[in-house]
C-alpha positions, 0 to 999 in steps of 0.5 A: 437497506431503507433510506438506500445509497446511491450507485455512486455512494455505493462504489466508494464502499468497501464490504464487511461481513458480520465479524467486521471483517473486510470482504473486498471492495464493490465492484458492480452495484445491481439495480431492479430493472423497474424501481432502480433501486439498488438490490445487489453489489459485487465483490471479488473473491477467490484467488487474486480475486478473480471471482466475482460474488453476489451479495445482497443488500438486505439487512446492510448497514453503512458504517463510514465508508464500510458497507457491514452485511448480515452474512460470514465470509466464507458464506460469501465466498461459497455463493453460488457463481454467476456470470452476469456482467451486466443482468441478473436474471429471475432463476440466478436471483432465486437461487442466490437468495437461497444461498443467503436464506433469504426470502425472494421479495417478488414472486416468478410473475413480478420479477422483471431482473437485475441490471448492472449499473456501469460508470456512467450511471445508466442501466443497460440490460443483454436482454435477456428472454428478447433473444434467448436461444438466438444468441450467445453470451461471450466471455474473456478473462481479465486481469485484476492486478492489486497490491500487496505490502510486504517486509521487504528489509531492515535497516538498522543503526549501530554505533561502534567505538573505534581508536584513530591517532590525533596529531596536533601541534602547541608551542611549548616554552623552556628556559635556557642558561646564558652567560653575562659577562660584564666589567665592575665599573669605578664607583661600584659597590663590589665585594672582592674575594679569593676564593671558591664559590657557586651561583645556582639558577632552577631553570623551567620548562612547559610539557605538553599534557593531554586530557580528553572530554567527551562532546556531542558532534552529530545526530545520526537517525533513520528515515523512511521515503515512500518511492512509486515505480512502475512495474509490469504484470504479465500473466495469460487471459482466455477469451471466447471467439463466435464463429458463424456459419451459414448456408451460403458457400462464399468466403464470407459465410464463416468467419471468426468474430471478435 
């Protein structure tokens, strides 16, 4: 890449092949030991993504917050594995830019290595051809525990009719039939006669009439919170153990180190 990125910029980025698809995100950025430029990235790949793979930056393109490369996934995930937490040595650099058909950029003689960028932003170096045959490189396993979003149920709104029984209490009014009597007085205009006659009265009464009307009562609707809890991940991680053994006979001359 001309006008490279920083370490820092470039552990913010995630990787995408040439399809746009996403690879992983960056795990260790690879500087030469001499310029300090940024030369290879990592991502992690394989089952869980328990390996770690080389990719080079040559030919990448930054696009927002997405590191695309000139290579397919499979490509990517079929590069050759290399174990090398913190220097990539000349001979595991040739045989990874063979992987991606590219030229080696330096030759045998002016190749001084790859180091691997930690947090702090300083390089560091196993110094490797400063011990060589005198030293050994231990390794452990661990984890790398993500997530991953899953359909873990429905929910559902259903509304149903059902029929209950109201009891509700109204006055009512009706009219009912009493007898008056009262004595003609002196001086009352009253029409005597015998005979036989009736009087009719149509009496009224109310009854109670029902009718229905459908109102609105409730809004009823689905909403979804988003809830963090921890969970604990177990699973096993191998680890290498160095025994020294010397020449003297004492306790001391073979123990297990760390």
């Amino acid at each position: 890449m001309s006008n490279y990125l920083t370490t820092d910029q470039l552990r913010d980025l995630t990787v995408h092949d040439q399809e746009g698809e996403k690879v992983g995100s960056i795990g260790q950025v690879f500087v030469d030991d001499t310029s300090q430029r940024p030369d290879w990235v990592t991502v992690p790949t394989g089952l869980f993504g328990t390996k770690e793979t080389f990719v080079p930056l040559a030919g990448a393109q930054v696009r927002g917050l997405e590191l695309h490369v000139p290579f397919t996934k499979d490509v990517i995930k079929d590069a050759p594995r290399v174990d090398a937490d913190e220097h990539l040595a000349t001979e595991q650099e040739r045989h990874l830019y063979a992987h991606y058909g590219l030229t080696d950029p330096a030759s045998a003689e002016s190749v001084t290595g790859r180091s691997a960028v930690p947090d702090d932003g300083t390089a560091r170096s196993r110094g490797v051809g400063a011990g060589g045959e005198h030293e050994l490189v231990r390794s452990e396993e661990r984890l790398r525990v993500g997530t991953e979003e899953r359909v873990a149920g429905t929910a559902r709104l259903k509304k149903i009719v059902v029929t209950e029984n109201v009891t509700t209490t109204i006055p009512v009014t009706h009219e009912e039939v009493r007898i008056v009597r009262e004595p003609v007085r002196a001086g009352e205009v009253a029409a005597p006669g015998i005979g036989e006659a009736e009087a009719t009265v149509t009496l009224h009464e109310e009854r109670p009439v029902v009718g229905k009307e459908k109102v609105a009562v409730e809004r009823v609707r689905l909403e979804t919170a988003e809830v963090t809890e921890e969970e604990q991940v177990n699973d096993t991680g191998r680890k290498e153990q160095i025994a020294y053994e010397g020449v003297a006979a004492d306790a001391e001359s073979r123990r297990d180190l760390p």
